[in-house]
C-alpha positions in Angstrom: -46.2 21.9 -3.9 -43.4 19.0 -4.4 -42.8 17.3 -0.3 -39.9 18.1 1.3 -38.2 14.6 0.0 -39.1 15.3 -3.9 -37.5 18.7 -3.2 -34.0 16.9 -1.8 -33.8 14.5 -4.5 -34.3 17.1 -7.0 -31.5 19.3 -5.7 -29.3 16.2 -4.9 -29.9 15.3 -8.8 -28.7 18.6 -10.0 -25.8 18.5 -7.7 -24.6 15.1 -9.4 -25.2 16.9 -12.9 -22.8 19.7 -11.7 -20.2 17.9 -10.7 -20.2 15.6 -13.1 -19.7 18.0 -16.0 -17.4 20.5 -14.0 -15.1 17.3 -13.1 -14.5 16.7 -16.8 -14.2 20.1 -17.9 -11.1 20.9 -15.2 -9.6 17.7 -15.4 -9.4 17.8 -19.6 -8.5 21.8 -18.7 -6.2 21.1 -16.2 -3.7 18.1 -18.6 -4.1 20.3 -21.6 -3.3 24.1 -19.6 -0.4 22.2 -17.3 -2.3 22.9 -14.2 -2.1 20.8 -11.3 -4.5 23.0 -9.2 -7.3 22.5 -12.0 -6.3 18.8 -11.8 -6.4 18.9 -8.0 -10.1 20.7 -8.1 -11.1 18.1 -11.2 -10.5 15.1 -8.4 -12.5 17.1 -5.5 -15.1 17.5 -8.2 -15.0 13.3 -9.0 -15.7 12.7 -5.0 -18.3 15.1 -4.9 -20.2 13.2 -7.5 -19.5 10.1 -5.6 -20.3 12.2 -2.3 -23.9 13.1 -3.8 -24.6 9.4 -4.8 -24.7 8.6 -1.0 -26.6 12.0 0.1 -29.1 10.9 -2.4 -29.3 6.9 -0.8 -29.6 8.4 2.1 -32.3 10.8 1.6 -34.3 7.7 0.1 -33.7 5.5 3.0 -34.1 8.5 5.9 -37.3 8.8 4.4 -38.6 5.3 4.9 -42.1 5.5 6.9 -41.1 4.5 10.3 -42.0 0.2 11.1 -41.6 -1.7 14.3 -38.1 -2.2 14.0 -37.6 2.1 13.7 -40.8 3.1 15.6 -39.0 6.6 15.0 -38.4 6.4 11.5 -35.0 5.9 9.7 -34.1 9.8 9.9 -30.9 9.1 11.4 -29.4 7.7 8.9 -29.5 11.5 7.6 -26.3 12.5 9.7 -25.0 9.2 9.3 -24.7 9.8 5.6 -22.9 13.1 6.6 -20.5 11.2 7.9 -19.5 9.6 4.8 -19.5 12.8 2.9 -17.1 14.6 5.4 -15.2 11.5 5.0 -15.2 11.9 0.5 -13.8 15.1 2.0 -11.1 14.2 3.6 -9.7 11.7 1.4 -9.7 14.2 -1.6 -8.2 16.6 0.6 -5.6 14.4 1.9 -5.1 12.8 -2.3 -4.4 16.8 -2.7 -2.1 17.7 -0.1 -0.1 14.7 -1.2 0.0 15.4 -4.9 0.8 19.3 -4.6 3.7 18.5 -2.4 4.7 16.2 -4.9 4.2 18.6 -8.1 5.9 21.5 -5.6 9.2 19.2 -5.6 9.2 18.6 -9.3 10.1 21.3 -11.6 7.6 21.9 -14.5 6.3 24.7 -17.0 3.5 27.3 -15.4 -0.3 27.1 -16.8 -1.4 28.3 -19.4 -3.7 31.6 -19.0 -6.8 30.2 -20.4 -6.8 28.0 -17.3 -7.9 31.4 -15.7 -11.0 32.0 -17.7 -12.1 28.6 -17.5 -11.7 28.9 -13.2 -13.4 32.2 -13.0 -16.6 30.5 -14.4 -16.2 27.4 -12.7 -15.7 29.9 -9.0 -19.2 31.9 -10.3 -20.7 28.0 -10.7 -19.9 26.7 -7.7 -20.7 29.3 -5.6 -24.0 29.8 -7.8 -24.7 26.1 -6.6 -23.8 26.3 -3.0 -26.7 29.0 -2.3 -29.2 27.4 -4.1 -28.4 23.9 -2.3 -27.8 25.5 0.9 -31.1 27.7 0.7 -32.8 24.4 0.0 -31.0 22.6 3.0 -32.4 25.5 5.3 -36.4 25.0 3.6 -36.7 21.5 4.1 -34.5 21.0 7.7 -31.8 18.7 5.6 -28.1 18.3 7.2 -26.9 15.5 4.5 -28.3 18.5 1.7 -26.2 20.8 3.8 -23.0 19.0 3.5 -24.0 18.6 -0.1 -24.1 23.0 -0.5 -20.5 22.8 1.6 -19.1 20.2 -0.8 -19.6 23.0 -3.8 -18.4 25.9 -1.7 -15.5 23.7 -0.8 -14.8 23.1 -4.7 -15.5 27.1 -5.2 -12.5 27.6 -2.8 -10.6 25.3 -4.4 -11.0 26.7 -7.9 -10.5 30.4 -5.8 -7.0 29.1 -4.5 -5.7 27.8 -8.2 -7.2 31.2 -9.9 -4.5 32.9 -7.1 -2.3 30.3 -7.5 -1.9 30.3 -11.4 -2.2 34.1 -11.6 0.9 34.5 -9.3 2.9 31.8 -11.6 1.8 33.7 -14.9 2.3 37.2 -13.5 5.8 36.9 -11.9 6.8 33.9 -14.5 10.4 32.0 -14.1 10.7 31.1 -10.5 6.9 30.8 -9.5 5.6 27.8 -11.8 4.5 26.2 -8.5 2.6 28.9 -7.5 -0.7 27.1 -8.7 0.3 23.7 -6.1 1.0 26.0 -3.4 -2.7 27.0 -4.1 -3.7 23.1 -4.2 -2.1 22.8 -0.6 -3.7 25.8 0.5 -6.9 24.7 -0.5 -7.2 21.5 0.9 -6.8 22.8 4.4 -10.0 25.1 3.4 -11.6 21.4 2.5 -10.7 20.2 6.0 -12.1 23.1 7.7 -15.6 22.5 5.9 -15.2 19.3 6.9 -15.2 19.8 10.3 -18.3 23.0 10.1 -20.5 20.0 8.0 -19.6 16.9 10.8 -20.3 19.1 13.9 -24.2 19.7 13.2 -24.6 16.2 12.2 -22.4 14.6 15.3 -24.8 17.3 17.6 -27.6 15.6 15.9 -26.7 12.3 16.2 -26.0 12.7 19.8 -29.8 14.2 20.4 -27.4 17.7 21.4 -29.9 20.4 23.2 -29.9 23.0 19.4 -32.9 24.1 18.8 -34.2 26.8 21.1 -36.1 28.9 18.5 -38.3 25.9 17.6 -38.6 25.2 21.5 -39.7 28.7 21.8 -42.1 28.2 19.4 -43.2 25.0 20.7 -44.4 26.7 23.8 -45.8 29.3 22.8 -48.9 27.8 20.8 -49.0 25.0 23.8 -49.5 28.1 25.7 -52.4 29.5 24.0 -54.5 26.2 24.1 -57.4 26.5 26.2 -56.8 24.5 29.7 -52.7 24.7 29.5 -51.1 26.9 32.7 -48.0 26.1 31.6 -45.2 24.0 30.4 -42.4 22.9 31.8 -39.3 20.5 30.1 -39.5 20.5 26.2 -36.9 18.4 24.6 -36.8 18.2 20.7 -34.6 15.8 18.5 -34.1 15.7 14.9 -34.7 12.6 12.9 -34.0 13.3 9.2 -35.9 16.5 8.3 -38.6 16.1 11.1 -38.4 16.8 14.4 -39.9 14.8 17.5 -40.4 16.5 20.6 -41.3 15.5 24.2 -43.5 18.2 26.3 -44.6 18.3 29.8 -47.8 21.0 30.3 -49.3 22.3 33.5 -52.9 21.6 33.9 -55.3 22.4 37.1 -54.8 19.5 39.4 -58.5 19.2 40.1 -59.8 18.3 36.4 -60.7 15.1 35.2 -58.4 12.6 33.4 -60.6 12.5 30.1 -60.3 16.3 30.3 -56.5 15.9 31.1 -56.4 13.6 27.9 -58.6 16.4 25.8 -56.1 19.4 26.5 -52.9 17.1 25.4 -54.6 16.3 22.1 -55.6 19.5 21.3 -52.3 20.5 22.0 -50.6 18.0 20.1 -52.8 18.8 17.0 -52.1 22.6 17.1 -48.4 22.0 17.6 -48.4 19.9 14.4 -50.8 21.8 12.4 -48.6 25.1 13.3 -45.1 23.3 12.9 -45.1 21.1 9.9 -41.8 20.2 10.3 -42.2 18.7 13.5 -42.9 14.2 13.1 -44.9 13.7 16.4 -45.1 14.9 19.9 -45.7 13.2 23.3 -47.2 15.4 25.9 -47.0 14.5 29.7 -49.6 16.3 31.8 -48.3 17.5 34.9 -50.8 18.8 38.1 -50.3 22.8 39.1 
């Protein structure tokens, strides 16, 4: 079975691909059918190859074995790279806002209906992309792959808003030509709101935010069920790339020796990351009941 990184790149690859060929197909669509929402979607598509490029740098260099400069690894840089995708997102969101105010001002001829067909398989694409990049994200614990899947459902929303838009301008004709830039401008405040839903996680994970209860429920639970363990007590995780490292304090009888102390947090530590692959390292502190 291909590791968690050979999985990442793979997907991030594919999104590249995508992009790549969608970006030329509704930019040459887009001159040729008079559509400036095509156009718009063609320059999302051109930073979303740009945007995968730096996922895919960072997935190499999050997964750098940890030295002793990063005794915790380089997973960080994960969210960091997040970052710089939100921010791909914003500047082509900001490029379209300006430019579809600027179309809307300037009279012009509506699209031309083939425009529509070429859309509705780009939506059907996209969308067919997102879930398999998303699903991915969810498998191997990746928030830059995440961003990634929000990148293509940002772009499927784009191409949803110019399918609207252009079918308005074709359907009710002299007087709505500008119904497919209205639909730019409506789209890139969608891109700004997936902006924001991809930086939160990674700004939460960053700052070492309290998010994971189900894996701390987990967590105690098998520490629990080791022989010698009356309880635990704190359990703090944080996520470093696609592992996790966590800190756990377990209850022992006060009166038992400190080589037996030392036994119990091993075999803890060894069931918790035989159980919980995704999980980097623990550090147990024994505390006295």
């Amino acid at each position: 079975m291909a590791s968690n990184f050979d999985q990442a790149v793979k997907t991030t690859y594919l999104s590249i691909l995508g992009n790549l060929v969608l970006a030329l197909v509704k930019g040459i669509t887009g001159v040729l059918g008079n559509s400036y929402a095509l156009i718009a979607d063609a320059i999302e598509s051109t930073t979303d190859v740009f945007s995968s490029i730096f996922v895919l740098l960072g997935i190499r260099y999050a997964n750098k074995p940890a030295d002793a400069n990063h005794p915790y690894g380089h997973g960080k840089a994960e969210p960091l790279i997040t970052f710089a995708v939100v921010g791909f997102l914003v500047v082509s969101a900001t490029v379209i806002a300006y430019e579809s105010i600027q179309h809307i001002k300037t009279p012009h001829e509506a699209p031309e209906s083939y425009t529509l067909i070429v859309l509705g398989i780009i939506i059907i694409i996209k969308e067919t992309f997102y879930r398999i990049v998303s699903k991915k994200s969810d498998e191997i614990n990746s928030t830059v792959l995440k961003a990634d899947a929000w990148h293509h459902r940002s772009d499927a929303i784009t191409s949803l808003m110019a399918f609207i838009g252009i079918s308005i301008a074709l359907y009710m004709g002299k007087g709505y030509e500008t119904a497919d830039d209205w639909a730019a401008l409506f789209a890139s405040g969608f891109i700004l709101y997936n902006a924001y839903l991809i930086m939160r996680p990674a700004l939460g994970e960053v700052m070492d935010e309290h998010m994971y209860d189900d894996l701390i429920e987990e967590i105690r639970k098998y520490a629990e069920n080791i022989p010698g363990v009356q309880e635990t007590e704190k359990c703090f995780v944080r996520k470093t790339g696609m592992t996790y490292h966590v800190d756990l304090h377990i209850g022992v009888t006060r009166t038992i020796t400190v080589e037996e102390g030392h036994d119990i947090s091993h075999n803890v530590k060894n069931e918790l990351l035989l159980r919980l692959p995704q999980i980097a390292d623990v550090l147990i502190h024994i505390e006295p009941v």
